[in-house]
N, CA, C and O of each residue as an XYZ file, in Angstrom:
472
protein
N     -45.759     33.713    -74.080
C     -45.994     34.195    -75.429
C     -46.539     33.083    -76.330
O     -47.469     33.266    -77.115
N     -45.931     31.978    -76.174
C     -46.448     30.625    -76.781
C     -47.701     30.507    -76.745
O     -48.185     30.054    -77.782
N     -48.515     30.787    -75.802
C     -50.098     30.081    -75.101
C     -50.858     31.475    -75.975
O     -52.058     31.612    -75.734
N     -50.243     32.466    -76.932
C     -51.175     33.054    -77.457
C     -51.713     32.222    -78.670
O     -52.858     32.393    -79.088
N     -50.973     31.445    -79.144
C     -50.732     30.467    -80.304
C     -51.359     29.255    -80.113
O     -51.089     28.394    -80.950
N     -52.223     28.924    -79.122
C     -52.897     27.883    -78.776
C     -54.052     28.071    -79.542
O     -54.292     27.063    -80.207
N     -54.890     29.009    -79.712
C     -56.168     28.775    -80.320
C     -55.756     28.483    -81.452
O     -56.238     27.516    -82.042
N     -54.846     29.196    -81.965
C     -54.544     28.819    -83.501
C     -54.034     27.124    -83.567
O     -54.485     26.363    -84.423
N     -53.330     26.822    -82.835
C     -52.892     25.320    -83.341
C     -53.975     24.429    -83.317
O     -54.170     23.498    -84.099
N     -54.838     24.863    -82.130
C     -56.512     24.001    -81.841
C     -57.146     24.165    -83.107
O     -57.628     23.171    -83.650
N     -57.246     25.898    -83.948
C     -58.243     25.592    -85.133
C     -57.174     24.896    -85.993
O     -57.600     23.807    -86.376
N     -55.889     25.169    -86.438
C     -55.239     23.893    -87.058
C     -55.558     22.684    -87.287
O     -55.672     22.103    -88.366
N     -55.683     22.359    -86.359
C     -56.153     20.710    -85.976
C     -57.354     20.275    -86.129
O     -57.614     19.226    -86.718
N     -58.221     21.057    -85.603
C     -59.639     21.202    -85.992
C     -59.863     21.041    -87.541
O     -60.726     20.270    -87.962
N     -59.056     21.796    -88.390
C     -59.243     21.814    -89.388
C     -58.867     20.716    -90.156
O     -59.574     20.005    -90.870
N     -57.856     20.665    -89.965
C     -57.454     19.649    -90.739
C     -58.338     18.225    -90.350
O     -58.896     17.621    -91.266
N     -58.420     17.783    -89.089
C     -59.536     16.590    -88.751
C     -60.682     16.824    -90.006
O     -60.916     16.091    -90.967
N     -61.284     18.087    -89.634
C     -62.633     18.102    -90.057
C     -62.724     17.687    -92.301
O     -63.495     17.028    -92.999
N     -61.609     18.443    -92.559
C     -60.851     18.261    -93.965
C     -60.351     16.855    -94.401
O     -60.765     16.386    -95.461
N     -59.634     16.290    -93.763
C     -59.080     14.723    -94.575
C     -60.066     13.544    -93.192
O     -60.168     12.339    -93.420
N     -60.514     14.007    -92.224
C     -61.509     13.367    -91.678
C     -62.609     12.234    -92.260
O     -62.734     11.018    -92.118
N     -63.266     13.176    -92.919
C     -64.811     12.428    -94.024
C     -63.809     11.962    -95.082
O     -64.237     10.882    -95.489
N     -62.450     12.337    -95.840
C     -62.009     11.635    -96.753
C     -61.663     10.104    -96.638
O     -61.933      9.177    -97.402
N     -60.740     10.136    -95.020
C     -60.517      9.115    -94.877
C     -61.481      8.055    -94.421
O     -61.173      6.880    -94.623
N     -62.681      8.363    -93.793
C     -63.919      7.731    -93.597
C     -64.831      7.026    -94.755
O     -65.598      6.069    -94.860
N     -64.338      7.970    -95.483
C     -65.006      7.474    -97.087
C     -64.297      6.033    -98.003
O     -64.762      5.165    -98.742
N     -62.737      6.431    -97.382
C     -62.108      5.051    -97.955
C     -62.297      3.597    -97.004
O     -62.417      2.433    -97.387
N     -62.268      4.202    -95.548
C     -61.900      3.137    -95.100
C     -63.749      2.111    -94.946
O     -63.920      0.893    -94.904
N     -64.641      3.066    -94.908
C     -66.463      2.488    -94.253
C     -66.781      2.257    -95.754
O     -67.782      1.575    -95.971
N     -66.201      2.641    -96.645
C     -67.336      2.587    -98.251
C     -66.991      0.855    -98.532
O     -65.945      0.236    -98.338
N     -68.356      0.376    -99.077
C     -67.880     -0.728    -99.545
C     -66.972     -0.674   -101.336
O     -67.090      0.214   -102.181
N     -66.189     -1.845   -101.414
C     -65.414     -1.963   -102.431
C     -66.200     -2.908   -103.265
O     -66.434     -3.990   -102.727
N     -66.591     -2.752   -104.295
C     -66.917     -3.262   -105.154
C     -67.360     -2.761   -106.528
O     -68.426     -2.276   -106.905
N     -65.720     -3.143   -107.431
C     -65.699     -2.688   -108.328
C     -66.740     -3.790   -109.615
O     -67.256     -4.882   -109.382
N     -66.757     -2.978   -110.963
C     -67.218     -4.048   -111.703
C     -67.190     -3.096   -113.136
O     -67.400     -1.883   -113.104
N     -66.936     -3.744   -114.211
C     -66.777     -3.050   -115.657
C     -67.063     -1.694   -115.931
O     -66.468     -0.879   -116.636
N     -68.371     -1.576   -115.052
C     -68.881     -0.028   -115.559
C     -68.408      0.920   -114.776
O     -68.683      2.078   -115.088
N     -67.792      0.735   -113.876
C     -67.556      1.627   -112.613
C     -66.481      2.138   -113.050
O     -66.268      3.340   -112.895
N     -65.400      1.140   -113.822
C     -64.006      1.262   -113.620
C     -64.020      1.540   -115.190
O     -63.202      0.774   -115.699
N     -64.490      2.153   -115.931
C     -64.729      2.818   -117.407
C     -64.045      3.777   -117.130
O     -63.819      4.121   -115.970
N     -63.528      4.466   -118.332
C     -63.072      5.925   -118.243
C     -63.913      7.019   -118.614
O     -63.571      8.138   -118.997
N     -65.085      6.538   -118.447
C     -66.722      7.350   -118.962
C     -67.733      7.362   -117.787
O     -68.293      6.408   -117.248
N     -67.816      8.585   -117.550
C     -68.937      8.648   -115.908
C     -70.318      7.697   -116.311
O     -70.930      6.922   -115.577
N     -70.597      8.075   -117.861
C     -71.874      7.626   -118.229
C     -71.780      5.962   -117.926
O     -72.609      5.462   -117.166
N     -71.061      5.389   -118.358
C     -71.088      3.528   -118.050
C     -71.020      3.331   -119.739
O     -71.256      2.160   -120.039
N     -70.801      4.047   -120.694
C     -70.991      3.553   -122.020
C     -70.141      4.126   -122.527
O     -69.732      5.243   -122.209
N     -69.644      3.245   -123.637
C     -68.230      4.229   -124.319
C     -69.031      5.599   -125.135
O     -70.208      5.825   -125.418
N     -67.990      6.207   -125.297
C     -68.129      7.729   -126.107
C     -68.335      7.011   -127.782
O     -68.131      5.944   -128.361
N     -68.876      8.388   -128.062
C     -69.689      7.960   -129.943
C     -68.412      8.927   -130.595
O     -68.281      9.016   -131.815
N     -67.731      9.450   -129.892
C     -66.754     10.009   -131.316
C     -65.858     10.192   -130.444
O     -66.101     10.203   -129.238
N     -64.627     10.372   -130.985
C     -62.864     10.954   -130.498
C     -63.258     12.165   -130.151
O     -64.026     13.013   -130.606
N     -62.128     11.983   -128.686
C     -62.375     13.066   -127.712
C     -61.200     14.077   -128.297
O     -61.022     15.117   -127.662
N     -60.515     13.870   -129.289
C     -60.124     14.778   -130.148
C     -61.078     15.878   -131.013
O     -60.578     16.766   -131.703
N     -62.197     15.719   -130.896
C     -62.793     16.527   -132.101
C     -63.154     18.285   -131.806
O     -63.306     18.714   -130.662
N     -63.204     18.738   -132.441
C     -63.284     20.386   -132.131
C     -64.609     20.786   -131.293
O     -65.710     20.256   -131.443
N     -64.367     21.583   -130.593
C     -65.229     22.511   -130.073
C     -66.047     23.202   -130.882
O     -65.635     23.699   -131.930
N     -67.765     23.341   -130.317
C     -67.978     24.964   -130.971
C     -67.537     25.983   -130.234
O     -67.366     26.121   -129.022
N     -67.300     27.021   -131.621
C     -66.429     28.611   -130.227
C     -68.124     28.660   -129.393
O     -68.206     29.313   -128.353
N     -68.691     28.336   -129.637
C     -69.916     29.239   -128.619
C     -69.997     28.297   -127.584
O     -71.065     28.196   -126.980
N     -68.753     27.377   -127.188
C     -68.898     26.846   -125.898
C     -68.005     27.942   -125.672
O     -68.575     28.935   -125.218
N     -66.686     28.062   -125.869
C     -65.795     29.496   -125.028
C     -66.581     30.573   -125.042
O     -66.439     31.215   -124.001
N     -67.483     31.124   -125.910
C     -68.258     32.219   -125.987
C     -68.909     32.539   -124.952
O     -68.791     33.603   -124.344
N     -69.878     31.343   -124.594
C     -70.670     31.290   -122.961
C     -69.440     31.167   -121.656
O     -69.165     31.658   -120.560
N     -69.127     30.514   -122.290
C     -67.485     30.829   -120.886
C     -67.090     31.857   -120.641
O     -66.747     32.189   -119.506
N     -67.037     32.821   -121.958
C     -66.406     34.311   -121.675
C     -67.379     34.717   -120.558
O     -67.104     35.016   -119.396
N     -68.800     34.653   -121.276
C     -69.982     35.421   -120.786
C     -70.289     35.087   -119.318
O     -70.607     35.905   -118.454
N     -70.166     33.959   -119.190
C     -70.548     33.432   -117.702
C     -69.171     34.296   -116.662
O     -69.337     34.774   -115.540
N     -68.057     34.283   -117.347
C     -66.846     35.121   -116.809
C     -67.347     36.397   -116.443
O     -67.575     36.634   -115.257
N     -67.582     37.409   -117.494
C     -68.008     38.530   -117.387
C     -68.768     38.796   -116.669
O     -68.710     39.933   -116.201
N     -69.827     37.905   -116.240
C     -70.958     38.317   -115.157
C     -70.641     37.943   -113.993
O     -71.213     38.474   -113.040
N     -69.705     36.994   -113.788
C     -69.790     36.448   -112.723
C     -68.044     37.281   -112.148
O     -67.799     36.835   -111.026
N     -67.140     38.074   -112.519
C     -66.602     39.174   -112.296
C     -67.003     40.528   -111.946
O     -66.496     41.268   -111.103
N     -68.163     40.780   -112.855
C     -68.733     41.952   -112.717
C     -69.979     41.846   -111.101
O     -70.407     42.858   -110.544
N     -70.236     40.766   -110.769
C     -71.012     40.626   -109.535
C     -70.237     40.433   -108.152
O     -70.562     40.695   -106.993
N     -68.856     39.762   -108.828
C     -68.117     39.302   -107.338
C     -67.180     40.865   -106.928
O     -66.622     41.131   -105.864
N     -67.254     41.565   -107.975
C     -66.303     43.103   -107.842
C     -67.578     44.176   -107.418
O     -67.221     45.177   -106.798
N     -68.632     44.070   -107.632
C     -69.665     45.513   -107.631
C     -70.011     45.296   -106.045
O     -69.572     46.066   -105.191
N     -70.740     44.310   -105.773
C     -70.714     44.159   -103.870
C     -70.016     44.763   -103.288
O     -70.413     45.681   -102.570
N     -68.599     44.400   -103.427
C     -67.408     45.224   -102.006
C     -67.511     46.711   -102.448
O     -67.510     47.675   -101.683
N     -67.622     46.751   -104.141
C     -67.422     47.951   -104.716
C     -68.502     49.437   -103.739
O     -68.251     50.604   -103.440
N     -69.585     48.603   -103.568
C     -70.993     49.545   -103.102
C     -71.114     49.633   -101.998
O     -71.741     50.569   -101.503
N     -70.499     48.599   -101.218
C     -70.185     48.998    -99.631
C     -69.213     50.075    -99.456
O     -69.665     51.024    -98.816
N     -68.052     50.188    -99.832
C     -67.249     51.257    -99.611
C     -67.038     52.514   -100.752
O     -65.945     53.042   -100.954
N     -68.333     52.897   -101.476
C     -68.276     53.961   -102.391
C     -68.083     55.094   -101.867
O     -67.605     56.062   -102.458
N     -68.371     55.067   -100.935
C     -68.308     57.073   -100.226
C     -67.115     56.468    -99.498
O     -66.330     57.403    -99.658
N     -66.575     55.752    -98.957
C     -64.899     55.883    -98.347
C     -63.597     56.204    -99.594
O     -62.576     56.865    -99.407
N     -63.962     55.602   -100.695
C     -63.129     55.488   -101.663
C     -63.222     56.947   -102.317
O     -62.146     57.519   -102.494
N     -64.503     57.669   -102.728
C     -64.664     58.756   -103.559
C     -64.696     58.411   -105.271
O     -65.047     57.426   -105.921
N     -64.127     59.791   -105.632
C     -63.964     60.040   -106.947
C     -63.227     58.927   -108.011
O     -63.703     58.543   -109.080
N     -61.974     58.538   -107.429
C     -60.835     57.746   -108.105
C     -61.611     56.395   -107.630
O     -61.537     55.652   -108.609
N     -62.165     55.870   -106.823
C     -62.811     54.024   -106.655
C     -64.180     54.421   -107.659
O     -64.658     53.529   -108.360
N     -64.742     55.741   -107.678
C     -65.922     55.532   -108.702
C     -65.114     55.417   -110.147
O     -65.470     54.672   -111.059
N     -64.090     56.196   -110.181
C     -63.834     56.017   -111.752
C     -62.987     54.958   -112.323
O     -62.867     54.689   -113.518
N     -62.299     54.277   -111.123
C     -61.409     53.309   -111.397
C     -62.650     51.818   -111.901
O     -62.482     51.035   -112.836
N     -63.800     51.849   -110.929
C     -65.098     50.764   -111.338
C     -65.691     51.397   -112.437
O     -65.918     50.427   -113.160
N     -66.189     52.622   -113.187
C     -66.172     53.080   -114.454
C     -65.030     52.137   -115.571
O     -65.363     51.201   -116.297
N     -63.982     52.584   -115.456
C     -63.563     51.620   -116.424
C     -63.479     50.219   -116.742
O     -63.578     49.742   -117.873
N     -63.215     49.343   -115.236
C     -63.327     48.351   -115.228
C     -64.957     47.463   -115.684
O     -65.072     46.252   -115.878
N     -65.950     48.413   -115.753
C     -67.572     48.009   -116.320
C     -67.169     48.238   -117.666
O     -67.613     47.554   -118.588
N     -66.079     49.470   -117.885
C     -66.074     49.665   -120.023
C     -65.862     48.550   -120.701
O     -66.478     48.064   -121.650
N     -64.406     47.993   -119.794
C     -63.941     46.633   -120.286
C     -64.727     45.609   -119.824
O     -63.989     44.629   -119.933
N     -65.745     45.248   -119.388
C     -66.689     44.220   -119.165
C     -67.367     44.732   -120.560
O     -67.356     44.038   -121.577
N     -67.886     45.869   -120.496
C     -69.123     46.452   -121.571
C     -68.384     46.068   -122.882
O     -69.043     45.522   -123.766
N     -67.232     46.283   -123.048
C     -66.473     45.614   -124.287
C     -66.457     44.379   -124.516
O     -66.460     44.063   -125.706
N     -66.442     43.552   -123.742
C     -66.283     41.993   -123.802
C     -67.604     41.606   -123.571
O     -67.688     40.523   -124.150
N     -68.638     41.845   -123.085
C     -70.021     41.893   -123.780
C     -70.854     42.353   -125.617
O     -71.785     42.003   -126.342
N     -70.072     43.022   -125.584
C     -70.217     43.508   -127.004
C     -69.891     42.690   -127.886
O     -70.648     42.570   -128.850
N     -68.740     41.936   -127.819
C     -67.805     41.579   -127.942
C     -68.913     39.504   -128.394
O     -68.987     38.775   -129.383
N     -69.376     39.473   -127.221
C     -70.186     37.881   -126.988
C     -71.035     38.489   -128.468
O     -70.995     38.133   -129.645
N     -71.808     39.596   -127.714
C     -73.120     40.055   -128.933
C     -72.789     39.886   -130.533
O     -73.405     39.122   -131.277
N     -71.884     40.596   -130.860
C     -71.702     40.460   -132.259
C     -71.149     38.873   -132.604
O     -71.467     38.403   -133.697
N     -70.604     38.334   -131.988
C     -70.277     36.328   -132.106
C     -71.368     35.624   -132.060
O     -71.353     34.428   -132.349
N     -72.718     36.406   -131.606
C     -74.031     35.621   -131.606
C     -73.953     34.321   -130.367
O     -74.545     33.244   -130.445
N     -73.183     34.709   -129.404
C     -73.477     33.891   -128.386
C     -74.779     33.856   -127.482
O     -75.105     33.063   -126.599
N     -75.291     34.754   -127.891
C     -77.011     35.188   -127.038
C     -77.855     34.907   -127.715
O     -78.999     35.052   -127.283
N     -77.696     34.512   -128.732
C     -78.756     33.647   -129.749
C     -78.568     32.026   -129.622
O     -77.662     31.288   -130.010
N     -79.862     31.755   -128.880
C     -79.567     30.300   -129.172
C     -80.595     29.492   -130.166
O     -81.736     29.825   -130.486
N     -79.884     28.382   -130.541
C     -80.440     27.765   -131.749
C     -81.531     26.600   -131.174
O     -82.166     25.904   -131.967
């Protein structure tokens, strides 16, 4: 009964090699050499021009919503259209509402003027 459990422990292992594998290759073959700009707390190499305290515009969350909304409404409609005739009436109307409440939270970007850009 054990030896059914062999492929699985092989992709286990497999996996995991292939996963912390290149990590640990990366620490041990990379050369070390640090120097001021590297070791900044700024990807750029230059300090920041204002406190990383300061406010947001909402039309950065605004495009966040929006990029949400589309990118929900694309990862749900695929599986949705493969199995429309297995599901019927109740999977068409249950994806009906779930597009209202997208169509709402689109509406929603529109009137905040997130689709207008400056």
């Amino acid at each position: 009964m054990l030896e059914n459990y062999l492929p699985v422990l092989i992709f286990l292992v497999l996996a995991i090699l292939f996963g912390v594998g290149p990590v640990v290759a990366g620490f041990v073959l990379a050369p070390h050499r640090p120097d001021s700009a590297k070791l900044s707390p700024y990807e750029c190499g230059f300090e920041a021009f204002e406190d990383s305290r300061m406010k947001f515009d909402v039309r950065y969350y605004l495009v966040a919503i929006l990029f949400i909304i589309f990118d929900l409404e694309i990862a749900f409609l695929f599986p949705w259209a493969v199995v429309l005739k297995e599901i019927g009436m109740f999977g068409f109307l249950s994806m009906m509402v779930f597009l209202g409440i997208l169509v709402v939270g689109f509406i929603y970007e529109w009137k905040k003027g997130a689709l207008e850009w400056e």
